[in-house]
C-alpha positions, 0 to 999 in steps of 0.5 A: 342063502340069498334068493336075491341075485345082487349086481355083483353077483350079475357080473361076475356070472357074465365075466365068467361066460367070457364078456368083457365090458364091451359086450355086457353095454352092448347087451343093455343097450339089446335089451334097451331097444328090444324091452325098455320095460323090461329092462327097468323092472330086471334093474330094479330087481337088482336093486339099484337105486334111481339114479343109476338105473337112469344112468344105466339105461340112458348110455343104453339108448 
């Protein structure tokens, strides 16, 4: 078993509950606003490289 929760894996629990593409922006761009900090260390976490953590975080803005 992987301890580690992958992107993937990520979205597929959020589609699960019901959020669309919509809903998961809108949910970084809350997490953005509210915790910038945070939201780079759970990307990180993730295990997404660089530039897409940029990306990521620059449409959430």
């Amino acid at each position: 078993m992987n301890p580690k929760v992958n992107v993937e894996e990520w979205v597929a629990r959020f589609k699960a509950i019901g959020l669309d593409q919509a809903t998961m922006e809108q949910w970084h761009r809350l997490f953005e606003r509210e915790n910038p900090a945070g939201h780079q260390s759970f990307l990180e976490w993730l295990g997404l490289p660089a530039e897409k953590i940029a990306e990521i975080r620059a449409k959430s803005a």
